[in-house]
C-alpha positions as CSV (number, residue, x, y, z in Angstrom):
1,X,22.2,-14.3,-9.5
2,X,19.7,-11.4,-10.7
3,X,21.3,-9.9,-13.9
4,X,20.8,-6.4,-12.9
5,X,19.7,-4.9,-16.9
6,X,17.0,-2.8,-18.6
7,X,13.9,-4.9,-18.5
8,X,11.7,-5.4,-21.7
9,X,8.0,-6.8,-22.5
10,X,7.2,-9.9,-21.4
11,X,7.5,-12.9,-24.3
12,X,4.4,-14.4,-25.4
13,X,3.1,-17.6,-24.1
14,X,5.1,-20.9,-25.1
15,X,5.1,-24.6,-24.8
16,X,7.8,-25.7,-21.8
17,X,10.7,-27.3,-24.1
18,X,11.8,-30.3,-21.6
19,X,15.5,-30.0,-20.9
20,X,18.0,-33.1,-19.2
21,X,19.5,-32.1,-15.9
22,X,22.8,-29.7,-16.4
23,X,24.0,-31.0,-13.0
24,X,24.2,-34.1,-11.1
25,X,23.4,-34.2,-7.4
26,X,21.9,-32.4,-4.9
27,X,21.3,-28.8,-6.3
28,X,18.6,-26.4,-4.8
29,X,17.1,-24.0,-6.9
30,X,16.9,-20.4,-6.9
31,X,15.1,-17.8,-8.5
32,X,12.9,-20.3,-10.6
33,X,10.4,-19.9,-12.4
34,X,8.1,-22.4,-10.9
35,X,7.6,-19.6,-7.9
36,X,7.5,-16.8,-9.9
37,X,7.6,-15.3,-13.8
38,X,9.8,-13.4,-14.1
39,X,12.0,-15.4,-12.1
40,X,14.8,-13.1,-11.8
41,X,12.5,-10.1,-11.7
42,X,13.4,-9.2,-15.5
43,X,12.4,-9.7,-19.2
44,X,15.9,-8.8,-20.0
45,X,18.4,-11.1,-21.6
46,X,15.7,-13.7,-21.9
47,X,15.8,-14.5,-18.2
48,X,12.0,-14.4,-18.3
49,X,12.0,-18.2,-16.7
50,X,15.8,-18.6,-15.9
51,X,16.8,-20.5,-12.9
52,X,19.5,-20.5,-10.7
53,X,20.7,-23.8,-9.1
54,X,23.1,-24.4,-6.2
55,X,25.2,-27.1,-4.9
56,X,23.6,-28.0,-1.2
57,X,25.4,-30.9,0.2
58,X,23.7,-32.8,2.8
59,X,27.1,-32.2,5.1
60,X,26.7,-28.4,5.2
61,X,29.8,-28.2,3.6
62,X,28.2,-25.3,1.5
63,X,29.2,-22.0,3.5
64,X,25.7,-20.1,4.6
65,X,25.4,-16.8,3.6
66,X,26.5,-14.3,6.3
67,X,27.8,-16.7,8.8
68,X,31.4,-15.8,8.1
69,X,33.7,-13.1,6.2
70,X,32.4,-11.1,3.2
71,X,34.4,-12.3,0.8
72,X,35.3,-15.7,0.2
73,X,37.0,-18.0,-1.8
74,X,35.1,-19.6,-5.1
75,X,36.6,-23.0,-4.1
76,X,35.4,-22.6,-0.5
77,X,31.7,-23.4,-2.3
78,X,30.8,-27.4,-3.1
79,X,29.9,-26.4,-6.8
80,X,32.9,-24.3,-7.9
81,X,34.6,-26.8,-10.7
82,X,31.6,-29.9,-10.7
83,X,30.6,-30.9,-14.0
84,X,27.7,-29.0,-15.9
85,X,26.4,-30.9,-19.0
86,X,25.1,-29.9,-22.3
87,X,20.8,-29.6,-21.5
88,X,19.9,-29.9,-25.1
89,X,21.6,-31.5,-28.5
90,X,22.3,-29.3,-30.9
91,X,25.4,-26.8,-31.9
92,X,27.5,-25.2,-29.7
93,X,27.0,-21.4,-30.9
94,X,28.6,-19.2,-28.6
95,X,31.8,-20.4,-25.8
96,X,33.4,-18.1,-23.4
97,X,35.9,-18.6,-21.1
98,X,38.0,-15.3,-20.4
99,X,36.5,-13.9,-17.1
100,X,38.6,-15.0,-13.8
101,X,36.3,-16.2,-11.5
102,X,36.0,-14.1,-9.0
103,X,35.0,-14.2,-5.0
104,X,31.9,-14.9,-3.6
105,X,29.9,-12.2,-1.8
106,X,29.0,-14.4,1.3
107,X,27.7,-11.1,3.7
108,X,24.8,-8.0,3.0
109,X,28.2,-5.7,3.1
110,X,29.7,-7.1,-0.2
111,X,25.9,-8.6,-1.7
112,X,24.9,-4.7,-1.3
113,X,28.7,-4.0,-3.6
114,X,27.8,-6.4,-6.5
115,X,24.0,-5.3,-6.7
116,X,25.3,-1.7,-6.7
117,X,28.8,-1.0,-7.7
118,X,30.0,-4.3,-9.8
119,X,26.1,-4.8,-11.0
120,X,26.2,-1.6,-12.8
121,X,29.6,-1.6,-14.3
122,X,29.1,-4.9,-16.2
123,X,25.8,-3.8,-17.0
124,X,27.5,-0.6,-18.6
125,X,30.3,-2.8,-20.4
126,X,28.2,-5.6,-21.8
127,X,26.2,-9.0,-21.7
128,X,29.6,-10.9,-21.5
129,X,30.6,-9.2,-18.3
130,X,27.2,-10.3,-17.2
131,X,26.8,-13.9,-17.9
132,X,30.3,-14.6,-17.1
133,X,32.0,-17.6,-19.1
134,X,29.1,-19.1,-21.1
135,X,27.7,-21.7,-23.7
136,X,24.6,-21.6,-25.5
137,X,23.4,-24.8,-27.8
138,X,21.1,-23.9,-30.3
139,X,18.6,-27.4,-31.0
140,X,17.3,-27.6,-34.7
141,X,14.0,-26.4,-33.7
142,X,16.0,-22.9,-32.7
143,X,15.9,-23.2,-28.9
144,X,19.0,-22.0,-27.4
145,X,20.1,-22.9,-24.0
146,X,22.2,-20.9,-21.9
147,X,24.6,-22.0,-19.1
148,X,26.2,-19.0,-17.6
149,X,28.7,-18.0,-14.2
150,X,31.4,-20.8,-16.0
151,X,34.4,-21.9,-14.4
152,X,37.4,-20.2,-16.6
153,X,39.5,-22.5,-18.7
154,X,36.7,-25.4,-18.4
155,X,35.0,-25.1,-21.3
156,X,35.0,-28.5,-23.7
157,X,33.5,-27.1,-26.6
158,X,33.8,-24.3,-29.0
159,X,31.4,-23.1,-31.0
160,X,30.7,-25.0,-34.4
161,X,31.1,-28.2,-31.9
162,X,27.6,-30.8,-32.0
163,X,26.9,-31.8,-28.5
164,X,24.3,-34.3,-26.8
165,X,22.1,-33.8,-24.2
166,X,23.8,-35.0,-21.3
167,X,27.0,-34.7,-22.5
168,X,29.8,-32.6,-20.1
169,X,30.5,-29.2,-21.8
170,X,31.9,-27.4,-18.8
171,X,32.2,-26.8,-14.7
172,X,31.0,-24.5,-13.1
173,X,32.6,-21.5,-11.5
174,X,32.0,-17.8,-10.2
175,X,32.1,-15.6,-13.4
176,X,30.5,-12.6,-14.4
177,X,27.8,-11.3,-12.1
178,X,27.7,-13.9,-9.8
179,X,27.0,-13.7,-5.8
180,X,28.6,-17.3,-4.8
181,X,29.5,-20.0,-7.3
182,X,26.2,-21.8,-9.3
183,X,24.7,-22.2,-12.5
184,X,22.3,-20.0,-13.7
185,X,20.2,-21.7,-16.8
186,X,17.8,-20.5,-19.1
187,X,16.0,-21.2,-22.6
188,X,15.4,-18.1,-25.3
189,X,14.5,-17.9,-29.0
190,X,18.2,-16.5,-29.9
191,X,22.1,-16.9,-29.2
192,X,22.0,-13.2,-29.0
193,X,20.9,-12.7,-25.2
194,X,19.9,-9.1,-26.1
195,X,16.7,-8.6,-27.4
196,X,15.7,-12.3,-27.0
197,X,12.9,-14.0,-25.6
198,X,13.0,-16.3,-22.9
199,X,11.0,-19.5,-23.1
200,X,9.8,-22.0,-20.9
201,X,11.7,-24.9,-19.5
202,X,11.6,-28.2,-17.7
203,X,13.8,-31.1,-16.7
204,X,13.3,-34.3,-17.6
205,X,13.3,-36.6,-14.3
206,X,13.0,-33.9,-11.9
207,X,10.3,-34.8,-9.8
208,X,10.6,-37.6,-7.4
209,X,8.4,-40.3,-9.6
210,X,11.2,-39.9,-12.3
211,X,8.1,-37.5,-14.2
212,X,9.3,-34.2,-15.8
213,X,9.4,-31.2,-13.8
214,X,10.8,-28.5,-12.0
215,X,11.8,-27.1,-8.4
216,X,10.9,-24.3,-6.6
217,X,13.2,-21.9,-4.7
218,X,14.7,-23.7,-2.2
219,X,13.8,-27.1,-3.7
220,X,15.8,-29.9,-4.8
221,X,16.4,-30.3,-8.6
222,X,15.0,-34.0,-9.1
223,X,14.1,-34.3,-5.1
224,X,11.4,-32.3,-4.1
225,X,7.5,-31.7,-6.3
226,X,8.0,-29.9,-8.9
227,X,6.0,-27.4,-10.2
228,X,6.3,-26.8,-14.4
229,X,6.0,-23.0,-15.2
């Protein structure tokens, strides 16, 4: 989901830092950076190459967007409360897990209310209202990666905790400024999302010959070519 914030210059040009998959299975990006930089159409809060990444069944059991109510529940969605794991090793810095998780906006009626009405009041009261229930690992080499939208009352860490890549820190959920339930993931040069610079990123494994790389929108993480931005 599109943090909807003040934007700010773009970073300047860095190395892709090669991530592990946060998720397991069949997740379909969107808004990644391997179809476009920004990928969320912002500098701000070091989304510059932040991606979004779905649970997409192969049994449709995901609910398509506008093919029912407005609203629905979090749990209706494959990907509310699956495991999300710990991208980098390093030090848990910053845990949250005090926003409810809230419905997802499954027509244009209600999309149109969170871009508008809900986009701009968390906007207004802060970065936590914006990313939801969150951890960021800082590596030794400064990296921080963010995994944002959290399930609430999920989180496995706290900061001060040492994690390894791969290891399960969370599950995902519908928190903060979230449009259905999914993880939104980026990389930036601070713990402090405002006023920091986002930075490249790739996973390890996630094109189809096991090689590092990255999905487009509407590709599968570790199915489809990837494309490394």
């Amino acid at each position: 989901m599109v943090f909807v914030v003040l934007d700010r210059v773009a970073p300047p040009p860095a190395p892709a830092t090669v991530v592990e998959p946060p998720v397991r299975g069949p997740w379909r990006a969107l808004n990644s950076p391997a179809t476009r930089v920004p990928s969320h159409g912002t500098h701000g809060l070091g989304q510059t190459h932040a991606i979004d990444l779905l649970l997409d069944p192969t049994d449709g059991s995901r609910p398509r967007f506008g093919s029912g109510p407005q609203w629905r529940a979090a749990a209706e969605y494959p990907a509310f409360g699956r495991p999300v794991h710990a991208p980098l090793t390093g030090t848990v810095v910053r845990a949250h897990d005090r926003r409810r998780d809230h419905r997802a906006r499954s027509g244009w009626l209600s999309l149109a209310y969170l871009l508008l009405a809900e986009g701009f009041v968390r906007q207004v009261a802060g970065t936590r209202w914006m990313v939801g229930n969150h951890v960021v690992v800082e590596a030794p080499d400064g990296t921080c990666a963010v995994l944002a939208h959290l399930r609430r009352g999920s989180l496995r860490v706290r900061p001060g905790d040492r994690v390894t890549a791969g290891q399960q820190v969370a599950e995902c959920g519908n928190s903060g400024n979230s449009s259905e339930p999914h993880l939104h993931v980026q990389l930036t040069d601070s713990a402090r999302l405002a006023g920091s610079c986002g930075r490249p990123i790739t996973v390890r494994g996630g094109a189809p010959d096991g090689s590092d790389g990255l999905p487009g929108d509407d590709e599968l993480l570790g199915t489809d070519a990837p494309r490394v931005m």
